[in-house]
N, C-alpha and C positions, 0 to 999 in steps of 0.2 A: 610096861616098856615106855620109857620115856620118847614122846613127841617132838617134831619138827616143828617150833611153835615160829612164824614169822610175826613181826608186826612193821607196818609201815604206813607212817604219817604223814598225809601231805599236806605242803604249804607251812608251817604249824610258826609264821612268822609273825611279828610286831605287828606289822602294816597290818594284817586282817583281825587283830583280838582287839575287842571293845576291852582294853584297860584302864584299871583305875588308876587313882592320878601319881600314888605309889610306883607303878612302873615307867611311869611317862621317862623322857630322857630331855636333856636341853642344849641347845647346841650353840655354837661358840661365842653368839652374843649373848648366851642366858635366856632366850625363849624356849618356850615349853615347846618338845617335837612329839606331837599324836599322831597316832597312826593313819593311815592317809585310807583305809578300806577298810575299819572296821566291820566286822560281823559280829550282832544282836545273840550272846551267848558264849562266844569264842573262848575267850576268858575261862569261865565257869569248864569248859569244854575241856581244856589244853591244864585245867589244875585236876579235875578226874583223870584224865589221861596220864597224868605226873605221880597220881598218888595208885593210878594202878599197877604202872612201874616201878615204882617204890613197894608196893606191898606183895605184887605178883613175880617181878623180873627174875627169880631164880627160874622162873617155869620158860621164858622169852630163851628162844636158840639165838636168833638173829635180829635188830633195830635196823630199819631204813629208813632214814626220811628226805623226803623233797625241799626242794627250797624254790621257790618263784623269783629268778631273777631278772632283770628286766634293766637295758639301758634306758638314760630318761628320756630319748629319743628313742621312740616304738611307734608301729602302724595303730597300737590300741591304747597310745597318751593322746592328749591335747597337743600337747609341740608340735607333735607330725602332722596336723589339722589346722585350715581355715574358714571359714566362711566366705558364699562369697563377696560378702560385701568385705571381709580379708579381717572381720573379727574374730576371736576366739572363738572354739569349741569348746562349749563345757563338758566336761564327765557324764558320763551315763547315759551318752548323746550316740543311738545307734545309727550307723551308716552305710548304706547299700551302693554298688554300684550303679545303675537306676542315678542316685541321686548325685554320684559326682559326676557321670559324666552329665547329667545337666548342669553340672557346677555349684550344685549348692552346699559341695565341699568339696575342697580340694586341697592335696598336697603342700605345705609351706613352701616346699622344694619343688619347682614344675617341674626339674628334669623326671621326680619320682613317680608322674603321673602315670606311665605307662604298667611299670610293676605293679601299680599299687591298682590300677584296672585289673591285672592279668591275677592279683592275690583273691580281690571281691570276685569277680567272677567264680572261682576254681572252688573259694569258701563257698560261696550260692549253692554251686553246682551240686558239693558236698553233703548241705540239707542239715547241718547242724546247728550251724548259729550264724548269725548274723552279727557282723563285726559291733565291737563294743567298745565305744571307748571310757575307759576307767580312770578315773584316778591316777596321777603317776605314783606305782606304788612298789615295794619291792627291787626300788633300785640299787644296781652294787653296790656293796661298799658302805649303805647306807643303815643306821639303826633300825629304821623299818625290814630290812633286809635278815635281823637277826631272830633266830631261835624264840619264842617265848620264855621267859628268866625259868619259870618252874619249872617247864619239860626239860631244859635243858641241865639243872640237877639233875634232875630222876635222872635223865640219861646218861647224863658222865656218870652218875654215883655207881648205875647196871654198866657202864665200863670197866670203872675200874674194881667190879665184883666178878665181872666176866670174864675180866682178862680178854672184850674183845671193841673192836670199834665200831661204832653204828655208821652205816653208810651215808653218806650222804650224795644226794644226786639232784644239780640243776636243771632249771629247764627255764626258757625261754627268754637266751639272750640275743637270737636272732631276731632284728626289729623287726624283719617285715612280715615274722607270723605268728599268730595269737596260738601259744602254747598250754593251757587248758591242763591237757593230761602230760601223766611224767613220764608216758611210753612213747606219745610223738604230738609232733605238732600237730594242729589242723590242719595247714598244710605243708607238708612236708618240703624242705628244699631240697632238691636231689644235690646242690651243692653244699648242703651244708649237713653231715651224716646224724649231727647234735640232735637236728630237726624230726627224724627219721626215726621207725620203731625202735625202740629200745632192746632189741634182743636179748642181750645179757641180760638184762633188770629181770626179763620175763624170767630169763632161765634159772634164775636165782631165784624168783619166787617160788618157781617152778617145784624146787628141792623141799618145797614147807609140807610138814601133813595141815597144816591149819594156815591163814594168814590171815588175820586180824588186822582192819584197814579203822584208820580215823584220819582226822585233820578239819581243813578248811578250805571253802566251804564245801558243804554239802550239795548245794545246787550247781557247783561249778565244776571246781577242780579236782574233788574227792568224786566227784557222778565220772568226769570225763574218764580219770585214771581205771576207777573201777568197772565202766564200761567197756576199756583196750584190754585190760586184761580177763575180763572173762572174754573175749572175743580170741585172745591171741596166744591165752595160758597154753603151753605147748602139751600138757597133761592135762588140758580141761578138768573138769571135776571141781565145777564153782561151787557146789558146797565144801568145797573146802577153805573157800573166803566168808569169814564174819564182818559186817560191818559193826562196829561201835559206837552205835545209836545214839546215844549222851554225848559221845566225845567228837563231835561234827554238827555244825551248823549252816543251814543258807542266807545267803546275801540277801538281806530286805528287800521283798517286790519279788522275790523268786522263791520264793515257799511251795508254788505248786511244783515247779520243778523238782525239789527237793520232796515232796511227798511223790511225786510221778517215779521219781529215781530208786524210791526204797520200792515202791509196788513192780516196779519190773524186774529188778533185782532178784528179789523175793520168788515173782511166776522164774526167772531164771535157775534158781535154786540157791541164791546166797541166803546166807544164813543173817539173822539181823538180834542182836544182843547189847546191850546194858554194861560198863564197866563191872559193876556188884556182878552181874550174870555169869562173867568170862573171870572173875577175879581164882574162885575155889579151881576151874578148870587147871588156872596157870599157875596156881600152888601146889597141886597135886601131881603137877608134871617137872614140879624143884626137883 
C-alpha cells in the first residue's frame, strides 16, 4: 500500500549555503552578492537533497518548505542596535536585557525601548535562547531570500511530474520577534496571528505516515521547527518524523547544539537517516 510520504525543508535559501562562486549573483552595479549567513556544508547538503528528489520524488505525496524572511529592520539585525557610545553592533553580538537596560545596547529608535524590554524579558523567561543578532539576512525581496538554484529544479521538475505544488510557508516578518521555528515565533504576538502556532502546518503534517525533515540550519532553525512539532503534532507518533542527517547542517560555533539536537531527538523517538538510506524507501512507495 502506497505511503503518506511528506517532506519538508527548512530555510533551504541563498543567504544560508556556502556557495560556489558559480552560483553567486551580482547586483546592479556588477558587485558580486554572497550570501550574508553561510553555513559550512549547506551547499553539499541542498544538492543531496535535490538529487534525492530527482531520483526518489515519484515516492514524495507532499513538498513543503519554509523560507526565513526578514525585513532589514529586525529586533535580531544590526539596524535595530547601538551601542552605547551609539556605535554599531556587529553580528553575532548576543544581547540580554541585564545589558540594555544598563545601556550597553540600545534601540536606534528610543521610542522602541520599552517593547524591545518587554520582547528580552518574556524570551529570558522562555529559557531558549538568548537574543542574537545576525547578519542581515533573508531579506524580502532580496536574492539571498531565494530558493537554492538546485532544490529548486528538483522541485519544480517533482511539480510538474506531480501535477502538484510544493508549499511554501514564511516565517519571520514580524521585526520585533526572532522566528526560529516555522510553527511560531519565540515569542508569540497575540497581535499578530503570523507569529503564533501554526495550526494548519501541524495539521497538514499531521496527514503524513512518514515526514522526512531537512534544510538549514541544524543547530537553529531545522532543531527549533522539529522541536514544535514533535511537541505539538496533533497525532504525536514522532517516529514518524525522519531527520536527513546529510542534508542539514549547523551554524559554525554551534556544533554542540546541533549534535545535542539529534541525541534528544533520537531518546524522543525521531528516526535519524542518510539521503542513500531513505532513497530505496521512496522508490518503492512510486
Amino acid at each position: 500500500m502506497t505511503r503518506h510520504i511528506q517532506l519538508l525543508v527548512i530555510d533551504p535559501q541563498n543567504d544560508f549555503c556556502d556557495l560556489p562562486e558559480a552560483y553567486l549573483s551580482r547586483d546592479a552595479a556588477g558587485d558580486v552578492v554572497r550570501p550574508a549567513l553561510p553555513v559550512a556544508g549547506a551547499h553539499a547538503d541542498m544538492q543531496r537533497l535535490a538529487g534525492l528528489i530527482r531520483d526518489g520524488g515519484a515516492g514524495l505525496t507532499d513538498i513543503a518548505i519554509t523560507l526565513d524572511s526578514h525585513q532589514r529592520l529586525d529586533i535580531a539585525h544590526p539596524t535595530f542596535w547601538r551601542q552605547r557610545d551609539g556605535s554599531a553592533v556587529t553580528p553575532f553580538t548576543p544581547i540580554t536585557a541585564q545589558q540594555v537596560r544598563a545601556g550597553s545596547f540600545v534601540p536606534r529608535d528610543p521610542s522602541a525601548l520599552p517593547r524591545t524590554l518587554a520582547y528580552l524579558d518574556e524570551l529570558e523567561a522562555r529559557g531558549r535562547y538568548t537574543l542574537m543578532v545576525w547578519p542581515i539576512h533573508c531579506e524580502i525581496g532580496s536574492w539571498g531570500h531565494n530558493v537554492h538554484a538546485d532544490l529548486r529544479v528538483a522541485y519544480n521538475a517533482w511539480e510538474e511530474s506531480a501535477l502538484r505544488v510544493v508549499q511554501k510557508v514564511t516565517k519571520g516578518e514580524n521585526p520585533w520577534t526572532e522566528h526560529y521555528s516555522a510553527m511560531q515565533a519565540e515569542v508569540p504576538d497575540m497581535d499578530d496571528e503570523h507569529t503564533q502556532l501554526n495550526e494548519a502546518l501541524l495539521a497538514h503534517l499531521d496527514r503524513a505516515d512518514m515526514i522526512l525533515i531537512a534544510g538549514e540550519a541544524s543547530s537553529h532553525c531545522v532543531k527549533a521547527t522539529t522541536e514544535h512539532i514533535v511537541a505539538h503534532l496533533p497525532g504525536g507518533r514522532p517516529e514518524r518524523i525522519t531527520l536527513l542527517t546529510d542534508c542539514m547542517s549547523p551554524v559554525g560555533g554551534f556544533e554542540s547544539q546541533h549534535e545535542a539536537f539529534f541525541t534528544d531527538m533520537r531518546a524522543r523517538g525521531v528516526q535519524l537517516a542518510t539521503a542513500a538510506e531513505v532513497l530505496p524507501l521512496l522508490q518503492a512507495n512510486a
